[in-house]
LUMLUM-792336 format. One record per atom (N, C-alpha, C): residue number from 1; x, y, z; residue in one letter. Coordinates in nm, 4 decimals. Example, Ala and Ser with C-alpha at 12.3 -4.5 7.8 and 13.67 -1.06 7.14 Angstrom:
PT, 1, 1.3190, -0.5690, 0.7800, a .
PT, 1, 1.2300, -0.4500, 0.7800, a .
PT, 1, 1.3200, -0.3300, 0.7800, a .
PT, 2, 1.2850, -0.2250, 0.7080, s .
PT, 2, 1.3670, -0.1060, 0.7140, s .
PT, 2, 1.2900, 0.0030, 0.7870, s .
This chain:
PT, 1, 0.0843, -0.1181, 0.0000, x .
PT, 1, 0.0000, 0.0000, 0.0000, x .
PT, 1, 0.0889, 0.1244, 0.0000, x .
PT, 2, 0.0310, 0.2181, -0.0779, x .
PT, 2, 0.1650, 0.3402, -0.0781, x .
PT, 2, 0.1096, 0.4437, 0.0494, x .
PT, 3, 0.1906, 0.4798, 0.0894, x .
PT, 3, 0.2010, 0.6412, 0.1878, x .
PT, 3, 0.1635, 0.7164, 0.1247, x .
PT, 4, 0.1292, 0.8175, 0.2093, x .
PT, 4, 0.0979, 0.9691, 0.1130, x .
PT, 4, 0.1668, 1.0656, 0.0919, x .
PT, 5, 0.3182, 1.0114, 0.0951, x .
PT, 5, 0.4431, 1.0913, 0.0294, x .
PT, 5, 0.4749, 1.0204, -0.1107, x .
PT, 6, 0.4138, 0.8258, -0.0962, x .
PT, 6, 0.4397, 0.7760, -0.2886, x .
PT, 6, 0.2795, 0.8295, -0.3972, x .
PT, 7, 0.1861, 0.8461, -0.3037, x .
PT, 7, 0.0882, 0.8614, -0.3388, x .
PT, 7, 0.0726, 1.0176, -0.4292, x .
PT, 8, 0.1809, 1.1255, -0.3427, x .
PT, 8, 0.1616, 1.2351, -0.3925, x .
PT, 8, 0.2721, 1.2624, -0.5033, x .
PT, 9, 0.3978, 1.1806, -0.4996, x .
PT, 9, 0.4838, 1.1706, -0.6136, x .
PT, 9, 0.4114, 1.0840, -0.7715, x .
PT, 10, 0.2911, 0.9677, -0.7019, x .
PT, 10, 0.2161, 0.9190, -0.8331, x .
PT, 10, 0.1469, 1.0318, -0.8737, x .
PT, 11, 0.0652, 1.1006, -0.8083, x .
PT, 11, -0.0010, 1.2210, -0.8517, x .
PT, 11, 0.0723, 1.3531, -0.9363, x .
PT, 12, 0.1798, 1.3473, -0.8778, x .
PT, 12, 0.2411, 1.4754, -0.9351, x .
PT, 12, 0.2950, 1.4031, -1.0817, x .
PT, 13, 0.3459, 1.2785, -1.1236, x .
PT, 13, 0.3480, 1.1943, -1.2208, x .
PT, 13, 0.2307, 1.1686, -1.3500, x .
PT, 14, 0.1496, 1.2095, -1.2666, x .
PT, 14, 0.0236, 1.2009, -1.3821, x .
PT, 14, -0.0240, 1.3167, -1.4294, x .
PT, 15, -0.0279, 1.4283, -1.3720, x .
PT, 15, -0.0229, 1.5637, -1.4152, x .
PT, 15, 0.0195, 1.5901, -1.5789, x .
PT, 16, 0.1647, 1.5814, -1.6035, x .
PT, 16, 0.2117, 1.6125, -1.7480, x .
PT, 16, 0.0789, 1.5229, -1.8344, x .
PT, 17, 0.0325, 1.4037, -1.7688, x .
PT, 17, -0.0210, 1.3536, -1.8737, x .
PT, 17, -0.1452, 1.4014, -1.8937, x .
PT, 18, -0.2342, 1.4190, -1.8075, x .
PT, 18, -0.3720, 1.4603, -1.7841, x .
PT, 18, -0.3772, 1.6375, -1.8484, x .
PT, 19, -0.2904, 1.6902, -1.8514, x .
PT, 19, -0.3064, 1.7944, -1.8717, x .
PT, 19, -0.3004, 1.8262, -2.0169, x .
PT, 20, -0.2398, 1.7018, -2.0651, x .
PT, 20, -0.2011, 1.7338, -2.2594, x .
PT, 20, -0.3257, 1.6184, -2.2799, x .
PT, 21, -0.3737, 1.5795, -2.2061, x .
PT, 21, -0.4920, 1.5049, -2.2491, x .
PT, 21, -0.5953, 1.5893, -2.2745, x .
PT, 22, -0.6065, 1.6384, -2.1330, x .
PT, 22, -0.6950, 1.7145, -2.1636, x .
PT, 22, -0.7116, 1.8689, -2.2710, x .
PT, 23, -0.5857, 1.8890, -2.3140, x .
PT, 23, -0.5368, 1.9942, -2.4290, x .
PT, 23, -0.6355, 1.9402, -2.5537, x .
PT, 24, -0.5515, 1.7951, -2.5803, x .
PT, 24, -0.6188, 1.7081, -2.6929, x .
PT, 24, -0.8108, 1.7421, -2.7170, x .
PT, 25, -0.8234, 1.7187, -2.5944, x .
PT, 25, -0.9616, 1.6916, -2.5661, x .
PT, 25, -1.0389, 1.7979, -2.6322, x .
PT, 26, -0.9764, 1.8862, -2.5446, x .
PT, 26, -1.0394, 2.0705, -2.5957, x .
PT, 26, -0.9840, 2.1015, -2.7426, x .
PT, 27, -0.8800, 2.0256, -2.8131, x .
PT, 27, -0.8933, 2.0235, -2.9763, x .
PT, 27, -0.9892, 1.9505, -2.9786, x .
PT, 28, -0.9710, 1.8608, -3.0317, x .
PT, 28, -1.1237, 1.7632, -3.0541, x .
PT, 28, -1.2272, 1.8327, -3.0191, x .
PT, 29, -1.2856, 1.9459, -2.9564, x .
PT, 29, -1.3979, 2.0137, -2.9483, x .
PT, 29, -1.3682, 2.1045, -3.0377, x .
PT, 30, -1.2659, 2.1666, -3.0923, x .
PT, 30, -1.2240, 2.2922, -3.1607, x .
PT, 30, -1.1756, 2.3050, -3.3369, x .
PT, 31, -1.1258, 2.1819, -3.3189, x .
PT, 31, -0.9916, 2.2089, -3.4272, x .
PT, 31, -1.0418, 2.1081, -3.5557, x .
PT, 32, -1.0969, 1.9834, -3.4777, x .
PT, 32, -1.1788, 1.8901, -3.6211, x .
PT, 32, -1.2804, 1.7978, -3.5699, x .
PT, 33, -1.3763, 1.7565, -3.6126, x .
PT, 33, -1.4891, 1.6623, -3.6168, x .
PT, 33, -1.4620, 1.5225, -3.5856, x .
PT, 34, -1.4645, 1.4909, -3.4660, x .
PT, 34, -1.4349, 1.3511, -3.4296, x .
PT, 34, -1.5801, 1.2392, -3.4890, x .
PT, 35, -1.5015, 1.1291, -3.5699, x .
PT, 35, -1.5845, 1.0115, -3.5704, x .
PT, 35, -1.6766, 0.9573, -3.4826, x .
PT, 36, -1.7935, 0.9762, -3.4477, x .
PT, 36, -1.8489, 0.8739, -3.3496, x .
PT, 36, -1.7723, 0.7014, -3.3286, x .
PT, 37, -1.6958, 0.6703, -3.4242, x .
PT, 37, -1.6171, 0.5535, -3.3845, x .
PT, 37, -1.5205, 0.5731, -3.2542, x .
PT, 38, -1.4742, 0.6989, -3.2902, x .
PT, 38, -1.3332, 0.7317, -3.2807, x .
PT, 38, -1.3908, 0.7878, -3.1278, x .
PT, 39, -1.4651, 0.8470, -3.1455, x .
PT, 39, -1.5594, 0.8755, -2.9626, x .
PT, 39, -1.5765, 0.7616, -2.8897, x .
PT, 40, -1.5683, 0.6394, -2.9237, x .
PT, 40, -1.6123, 0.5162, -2.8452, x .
PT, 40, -1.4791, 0.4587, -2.7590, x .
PT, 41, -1.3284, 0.4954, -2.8816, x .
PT, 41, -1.2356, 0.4922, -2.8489, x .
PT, 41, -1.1890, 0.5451, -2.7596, x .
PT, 42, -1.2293, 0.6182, -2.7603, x .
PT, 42, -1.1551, 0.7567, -2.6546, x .
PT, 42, -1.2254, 0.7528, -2.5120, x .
PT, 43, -1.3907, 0.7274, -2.5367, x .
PT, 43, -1.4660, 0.6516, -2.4094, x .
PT, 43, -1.3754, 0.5309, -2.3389, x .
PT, 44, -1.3899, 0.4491, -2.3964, x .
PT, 44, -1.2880, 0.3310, -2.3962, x .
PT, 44, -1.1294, 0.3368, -2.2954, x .
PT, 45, -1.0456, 0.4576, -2.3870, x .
PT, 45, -0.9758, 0.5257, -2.3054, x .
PT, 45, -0.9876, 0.5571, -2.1915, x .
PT, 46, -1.0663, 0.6133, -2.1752, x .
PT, 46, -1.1099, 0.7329, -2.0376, x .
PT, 46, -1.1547, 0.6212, -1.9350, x .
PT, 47, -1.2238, 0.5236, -1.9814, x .
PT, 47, -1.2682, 0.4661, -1.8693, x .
PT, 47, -1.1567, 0.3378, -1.8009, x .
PT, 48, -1.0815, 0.2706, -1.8829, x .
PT, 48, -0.9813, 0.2305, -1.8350, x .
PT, 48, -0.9213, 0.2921, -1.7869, x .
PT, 49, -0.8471, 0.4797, -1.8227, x .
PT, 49, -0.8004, 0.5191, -1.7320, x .
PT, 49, -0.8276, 0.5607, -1.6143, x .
PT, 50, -0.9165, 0.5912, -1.5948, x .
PT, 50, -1.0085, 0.6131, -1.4434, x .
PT, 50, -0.9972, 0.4900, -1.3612, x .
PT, 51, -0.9610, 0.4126, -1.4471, x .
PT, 51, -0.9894, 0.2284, -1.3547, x .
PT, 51, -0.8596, 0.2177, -1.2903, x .
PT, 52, -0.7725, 0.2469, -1.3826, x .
PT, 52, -0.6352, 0.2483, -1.3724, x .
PT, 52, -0.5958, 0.3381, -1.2163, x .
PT, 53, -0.6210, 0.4606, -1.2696, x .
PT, 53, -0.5832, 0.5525, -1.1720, x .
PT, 53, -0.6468, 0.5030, -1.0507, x .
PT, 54, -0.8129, 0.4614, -1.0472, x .
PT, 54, -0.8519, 0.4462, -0.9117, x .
PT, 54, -0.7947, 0.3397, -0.8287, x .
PT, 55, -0.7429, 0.2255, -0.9168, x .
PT, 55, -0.7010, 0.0934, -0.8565, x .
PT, 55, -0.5369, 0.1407, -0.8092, x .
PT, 56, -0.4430, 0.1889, -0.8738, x .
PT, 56, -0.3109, 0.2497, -0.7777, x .
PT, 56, -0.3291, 0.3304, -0.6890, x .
PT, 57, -0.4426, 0.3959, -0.6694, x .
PT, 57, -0.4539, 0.5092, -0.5847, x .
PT, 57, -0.5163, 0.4905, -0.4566, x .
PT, 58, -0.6303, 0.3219, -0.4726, x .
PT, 58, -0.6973, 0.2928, -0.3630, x .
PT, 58, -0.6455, 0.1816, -0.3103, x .
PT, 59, -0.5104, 0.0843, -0.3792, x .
PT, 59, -0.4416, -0.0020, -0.3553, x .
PT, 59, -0.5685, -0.1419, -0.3974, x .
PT, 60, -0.6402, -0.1441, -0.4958, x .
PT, 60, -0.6743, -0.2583, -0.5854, x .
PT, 60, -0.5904, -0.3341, -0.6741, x .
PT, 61, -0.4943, -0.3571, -0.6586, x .
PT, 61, -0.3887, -0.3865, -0.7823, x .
PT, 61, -0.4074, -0.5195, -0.9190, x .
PT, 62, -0.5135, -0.5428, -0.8459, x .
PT, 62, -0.5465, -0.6284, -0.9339, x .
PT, 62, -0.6543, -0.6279, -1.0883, x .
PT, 63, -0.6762, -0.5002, -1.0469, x .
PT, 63, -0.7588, -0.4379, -1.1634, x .
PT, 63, -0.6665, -0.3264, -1.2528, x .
PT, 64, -0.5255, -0.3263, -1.1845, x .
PT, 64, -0.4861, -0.2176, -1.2702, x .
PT, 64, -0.3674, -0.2929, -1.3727, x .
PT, 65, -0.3166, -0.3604, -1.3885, x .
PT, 65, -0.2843, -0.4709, -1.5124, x .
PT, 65, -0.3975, -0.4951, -1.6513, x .
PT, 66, -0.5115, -0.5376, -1.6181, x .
PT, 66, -0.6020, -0.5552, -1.6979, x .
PT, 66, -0.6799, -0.3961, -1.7227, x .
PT, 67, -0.6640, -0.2905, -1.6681, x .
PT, 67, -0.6917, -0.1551, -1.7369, x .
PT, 67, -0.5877, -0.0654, -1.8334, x .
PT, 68, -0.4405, -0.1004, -1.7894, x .
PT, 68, -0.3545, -0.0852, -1.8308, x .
PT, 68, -0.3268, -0.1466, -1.9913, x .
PT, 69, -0.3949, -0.2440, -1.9973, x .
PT, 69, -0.3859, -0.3401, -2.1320, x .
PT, 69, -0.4772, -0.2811, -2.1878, x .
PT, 70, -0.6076, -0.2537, -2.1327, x .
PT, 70, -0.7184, -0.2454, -2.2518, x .
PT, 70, -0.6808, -0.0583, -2.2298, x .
PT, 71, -0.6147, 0.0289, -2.1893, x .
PT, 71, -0.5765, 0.1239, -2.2294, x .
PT, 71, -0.5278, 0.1125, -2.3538, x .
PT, 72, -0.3731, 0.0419, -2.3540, x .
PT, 72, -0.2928, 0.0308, -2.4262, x .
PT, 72, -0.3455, 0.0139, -2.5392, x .
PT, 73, -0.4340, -0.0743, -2.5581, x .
PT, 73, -0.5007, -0.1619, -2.6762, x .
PT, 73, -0.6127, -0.0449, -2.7189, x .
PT, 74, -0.6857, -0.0008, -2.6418, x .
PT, 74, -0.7318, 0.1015, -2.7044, x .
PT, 74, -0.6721, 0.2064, -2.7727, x .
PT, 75, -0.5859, 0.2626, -2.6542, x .
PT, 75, -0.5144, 0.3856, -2.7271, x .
PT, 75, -0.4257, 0.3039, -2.9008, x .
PT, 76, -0.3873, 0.2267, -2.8415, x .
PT, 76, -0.3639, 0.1884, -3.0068, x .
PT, 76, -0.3953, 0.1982, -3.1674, x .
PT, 77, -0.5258, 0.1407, -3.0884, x .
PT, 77, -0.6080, 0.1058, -3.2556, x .
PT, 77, -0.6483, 0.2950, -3.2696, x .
PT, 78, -0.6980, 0.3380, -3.1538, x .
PT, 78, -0.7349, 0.4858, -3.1702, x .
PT, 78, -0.6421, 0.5498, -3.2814, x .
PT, 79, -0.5403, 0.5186, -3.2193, x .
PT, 79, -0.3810, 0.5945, -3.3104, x .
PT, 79, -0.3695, 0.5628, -3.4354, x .
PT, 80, -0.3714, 0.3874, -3.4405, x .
PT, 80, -0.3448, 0.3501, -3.5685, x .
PT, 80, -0.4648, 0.3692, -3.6851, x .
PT, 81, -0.5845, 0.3861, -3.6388, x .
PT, 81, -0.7439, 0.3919, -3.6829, x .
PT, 81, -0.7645, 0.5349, -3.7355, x .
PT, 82, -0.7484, 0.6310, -3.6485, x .
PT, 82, -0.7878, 0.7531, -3.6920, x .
PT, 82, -0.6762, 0.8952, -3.6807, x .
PT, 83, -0.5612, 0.8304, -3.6022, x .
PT, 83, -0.4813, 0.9547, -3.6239, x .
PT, 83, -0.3792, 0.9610, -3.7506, x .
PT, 84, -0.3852, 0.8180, -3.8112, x .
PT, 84, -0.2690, 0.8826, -3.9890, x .
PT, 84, -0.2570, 1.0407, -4.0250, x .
PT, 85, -0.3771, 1.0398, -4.0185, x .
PT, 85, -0.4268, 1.1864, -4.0884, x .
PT, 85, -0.3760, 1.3237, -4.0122, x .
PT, 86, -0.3835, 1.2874, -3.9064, x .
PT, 86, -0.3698, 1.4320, -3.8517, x .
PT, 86, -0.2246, 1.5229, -3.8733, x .
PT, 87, -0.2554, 1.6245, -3.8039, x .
PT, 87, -0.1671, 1.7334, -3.8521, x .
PT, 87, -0.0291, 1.6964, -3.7747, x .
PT, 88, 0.0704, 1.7243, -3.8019, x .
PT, 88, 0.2022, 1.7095, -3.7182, x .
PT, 88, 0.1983, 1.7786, -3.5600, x .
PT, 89, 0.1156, 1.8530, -3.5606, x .
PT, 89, 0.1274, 1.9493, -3.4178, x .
PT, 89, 0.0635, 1.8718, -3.3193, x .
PT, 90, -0.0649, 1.8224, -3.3793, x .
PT, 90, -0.1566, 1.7267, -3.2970, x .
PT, 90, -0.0875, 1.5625, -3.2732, x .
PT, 91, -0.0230, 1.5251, -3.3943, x .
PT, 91, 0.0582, 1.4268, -3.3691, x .
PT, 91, 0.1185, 1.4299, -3.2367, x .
PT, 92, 0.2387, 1.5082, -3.2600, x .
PT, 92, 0.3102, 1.5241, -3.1745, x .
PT, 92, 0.2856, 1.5555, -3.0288, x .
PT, 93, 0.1624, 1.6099, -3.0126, x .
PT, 93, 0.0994, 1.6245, -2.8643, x .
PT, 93, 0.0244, 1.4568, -2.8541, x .
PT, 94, -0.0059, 1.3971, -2.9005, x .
PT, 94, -0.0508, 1.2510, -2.8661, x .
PT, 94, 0.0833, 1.1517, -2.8365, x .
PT, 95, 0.2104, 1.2319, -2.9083, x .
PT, 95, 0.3706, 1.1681, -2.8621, x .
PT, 95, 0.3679, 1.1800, -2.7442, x .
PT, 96, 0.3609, 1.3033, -2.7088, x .
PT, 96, 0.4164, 1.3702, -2.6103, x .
PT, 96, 0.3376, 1.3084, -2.4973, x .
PT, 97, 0.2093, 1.3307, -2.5058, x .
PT, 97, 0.1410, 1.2700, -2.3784, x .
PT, 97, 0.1505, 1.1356, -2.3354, x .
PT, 98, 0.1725, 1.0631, -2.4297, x .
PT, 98, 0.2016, 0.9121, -2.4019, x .
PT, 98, 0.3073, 0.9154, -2.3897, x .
PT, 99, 0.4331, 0.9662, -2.3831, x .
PT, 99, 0.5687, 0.9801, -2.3388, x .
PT, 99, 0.5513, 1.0055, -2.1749, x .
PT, 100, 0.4556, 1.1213, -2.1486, x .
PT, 100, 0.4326, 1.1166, -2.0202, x .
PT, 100, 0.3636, 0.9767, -1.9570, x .
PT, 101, 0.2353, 0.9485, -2.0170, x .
PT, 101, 0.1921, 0.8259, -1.9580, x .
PT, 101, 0.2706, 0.7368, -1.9130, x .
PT, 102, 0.3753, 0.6974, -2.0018, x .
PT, 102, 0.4956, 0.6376, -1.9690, x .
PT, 102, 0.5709, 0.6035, -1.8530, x .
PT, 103, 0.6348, 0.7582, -1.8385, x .
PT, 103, 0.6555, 0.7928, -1.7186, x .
PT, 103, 0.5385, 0.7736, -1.5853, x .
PT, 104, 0.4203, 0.8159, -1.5981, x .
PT, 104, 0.3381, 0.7996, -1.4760, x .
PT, 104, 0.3388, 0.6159, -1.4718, x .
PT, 105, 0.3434, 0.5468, -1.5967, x .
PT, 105, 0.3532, 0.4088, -1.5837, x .
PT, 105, 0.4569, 0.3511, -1.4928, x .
PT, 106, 0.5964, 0.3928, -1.5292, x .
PT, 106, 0.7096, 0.3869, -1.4740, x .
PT, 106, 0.7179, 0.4069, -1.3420, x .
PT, 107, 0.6424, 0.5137, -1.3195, x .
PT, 107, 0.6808, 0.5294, -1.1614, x .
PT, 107, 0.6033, 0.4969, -1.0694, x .
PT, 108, 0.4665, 0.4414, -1.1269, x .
PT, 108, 0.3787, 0.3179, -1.0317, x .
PT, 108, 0.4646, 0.2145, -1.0150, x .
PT, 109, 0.5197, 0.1790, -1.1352, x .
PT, 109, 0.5888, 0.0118, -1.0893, x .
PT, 109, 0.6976, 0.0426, -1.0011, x .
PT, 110, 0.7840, 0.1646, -1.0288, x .
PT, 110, 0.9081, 0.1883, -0.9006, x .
PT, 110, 0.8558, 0.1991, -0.7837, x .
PT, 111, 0.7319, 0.2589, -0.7335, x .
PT, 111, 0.6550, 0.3153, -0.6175, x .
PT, 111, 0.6220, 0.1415, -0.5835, x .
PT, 112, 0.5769, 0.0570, -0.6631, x .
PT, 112, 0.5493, -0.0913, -0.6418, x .
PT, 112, 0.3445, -0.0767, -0.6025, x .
PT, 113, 0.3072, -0.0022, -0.7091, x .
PT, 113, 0.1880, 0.0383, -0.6966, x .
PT, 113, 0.1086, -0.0526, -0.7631, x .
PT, 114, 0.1564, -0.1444, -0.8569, x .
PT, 114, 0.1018, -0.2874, -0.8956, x .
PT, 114, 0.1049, -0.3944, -0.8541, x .
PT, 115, 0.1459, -0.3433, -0.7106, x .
PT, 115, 0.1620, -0.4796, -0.6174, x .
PT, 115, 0.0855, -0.5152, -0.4987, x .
Protein backbone atom coordinates (compact mmCIF):
# COMPACT_ATOMS: atom_id res chain seq x y z
CA UNK A 1 0.00 0.00 0.00
CA UNK A 2 1.65 3.40 -0.78
CA UNK A 3 2.01 6.41 1.88
CA UNK A 4 0.98 9.69 1.13
CA UNK A 5 4.43 10.91 0.29
CA UNK A 6 4.40 7.76 -2.89
CA UNK A 7 0.88 8.61 -3.39
CA UNK A 8 1.62 12.35 -3.92
CA UNK A 9 4.84 11.71 -6.14
CA UNK A 10 2.16 9.19 -8.33
CA UNK A 11 -0.01 12.21 -8.52
CA UNK A 12 2.41 14.75 -9.35
CA UNK A 13 3.48 11.94 -12.21
CA UNK A 14 0.24 12.01 -13.82
CA UNK A 15 -0.23 15.64 -14.15
CA UNK A 16 2.12 16.12 -17.48
CA UNK A 17 -0.21 13.54 -18.74
CA UNK A 18 -3.72 14.60 -17.84
CA UNK A 19 -3.06 17.94 -18.72
CA UNK A 20 -2.01 17.34 -22.59
CA UNK A 21 -4.92 15.05 -22.49
CA UNK A 22 -6.95 17.14 -21.64
CA UNK A 23 -5.37 19.94 -24.29
CA UNK A 24 -6.19 17.08 -26.93
CA UNK A 25 -9.62 16.92 -25.66
CA UNK A 26 -10.39 20.70 -25.96
CA UNK A 27 -8.93 20.23 -29.76
CA UNK A 28 -11.24 17.63 -30.54
CA UNK A 29 -13.98 20.14 -29.48
CA UNK A 30 -12.24 22.92 -31.61
CA UNK A 31 -9.92 22.09 -34.27
CA UNK A 32 -11.79 18.90 -36.21
CA UNK A 33 -14.89 16.62 -36.17
CA UNK A 34 -14.35 13.51 -34.30
CA UNK A 35 -15.85 10.12 -35.70
CA UNK A 36 -18.49 8.74 -33.50
CA UNK A 37 -16.17 5.54 -33.85
CA UNK A 38 -13.33 7.32 -32.81
CA UNK A 39 -15.59 8.75 -29.63
CA UNK A 40 -16.12 5.16 -28.45
CA UNK A 41 -12.36 4.92 -28.49
CA UNK A 42 -11.55 7.57 -26.55
CA UNK A 43 -14.66 6.52 -24.09
CA UNK A 44 -12.88 3.31 -23.96
CA UNK A 45 -9.76 5.26 -23.05
CA UNK A 46 -11.10 7.33 -20.38
CA UNK A 47 -12.68 4.66 -18.69
CA UNK A 48 -9.81 2.31 -18.35
CA UNK A 49 -8.00 5.19 -17.32
CA UNK A 50 -10.09 6.13 -14.43
CA UNK A 51 -9.89 2.28 -13.55
CA UNK A 52 -6.35 2.48 -13.72
CA UNK A 53 -5.83 5.53 -11.72
CA UNK A 54 -8.52 4.46 -9.12
CA UNK A 55 -7.01 0.93 -8.57
CA UNK A 56 -3.11 2.50 -7.78
CA UNK A 57 -4.54 5.09 -5.85
CA UNK A 58 -6.97 2.93 -3.63
CA UNK A 59 -4.42 -0.02 -3.55
CA UNK A 60 -6.74 -2.58 -5.85
CA UNK A 61 -3.89 -3.86 -7.82
CA UNK A 62 -5.46 -6.28 -9.34
CA UNK A 63 -7.59 -4.38 -11.63
CA UNK A 64 -4.86 -2.18 -12.70
CA UNK A 65 -2.84 -4.71 -15.12
CA UNK A 66 -6.02 -5.55 -16.98
CA UNK A 67 -6.92 -1.55 -17.37
CA UNK A 68 -3.54 -0.85 -18.31
CA UNK A 69 -3.86 -3.40 -21.32
CA UNK A 70 -7.18 -2.45 -22.52
CA UNK A 71 -5.77 1.24 -22.29
CA UNK A 72 -2.93 0.31 -24.26
CA UNK A 73 -5.01 -1.62 -26.76
CA UNK A 74 -7.32 1.01 -27.04
CA UNK A 75 -5.14 3.86 -27.27
CA UNK A 76 -3.64 1.88 -30.07
CA UNK A 77 -6.08 1.06 -32.56
CA UNK A 78 -7.35 4.86 -31.70
CA UNK A 79 -3.81 5.95 -33.10
CA UNK A 80 -3.45 3.50 -35.68
CA UNK A 81 -7.44 3.92 -36.83
CA UNK A 82 -7.88 7.53 -36.92
CA UNK A 83 -4.81 9.55 -36.24
CA UNK A 84 -2.69 8.83 -39.89
CA UNK A 85 -4.27 11.86 -40.88
CA UNK A 86 -3.70 14.32 -38.52
CA UNK A 87 -1.67 17.33 -38.52
CA UNK A 88 2.02 17.10 -37.18
CA UNK A 89 1.27 19.49 -34.18
CA UNK A 90 -1.57 17.27 -32.97
CA UNK A 91 0.58 14.27 -33.69
CA UNK A 92 3.10 15.24 -31.74
CA UNK A 93 0.99 16.24 -28.64
CA UNK A 94 -0.51 12.51 -28.66
CA UNK A 95 3.71 11.68 -28.62
CA UNK A 96 4.16 13.70 -26.10
CA UNK A 97 1.41 12.70 -23.78
CA UNK A 98 2.02 9.12 -24.02
CA UNK A 99 5.69 9.80 -23.39
CA UNK A 100 4.33 11.17 -20.20
CA UNK A 101 1.92 8.26 -19.58
CA UNK A 102 4.96 6.38 -19.69
CA UNK A 103 6.56 7.93 -17.19
CA UNK A 104 3.38 8.00 -14.76
CA UNK A 105 3.53 4.09 -15.84
CA UNK A 106 7.10 3.87 -14.74
CA UNK A 107 6.81 5.29 -11.61
CA UNK A 108 3.79 3.18 -10.32
CA UNK A 109 5.89 0.12 -10.89
CA UNK A 110 9.08 1.88 -9.01
CA UNK A 111 6.55 3.15 -6.17
CA UNK A 112 5.49 -0.91 -6.42
CA UNK A 113 1.88 0.38 -6.97
CA UNK A 114 1.02 -2.87 -8.96
CA UNK A 115 1.62 -4.80 -6.17
Amino acid sequence: MLGFAQKLVLFISFLPYMSLAAYDGWLHEKSRKVPMLEQCFHALVAIALIVLVWSLFSHHPAFAIPALCIFAIAALVDEIGFHKMLENRERRLHHMAYACFAIFVATAFFLKAFQ
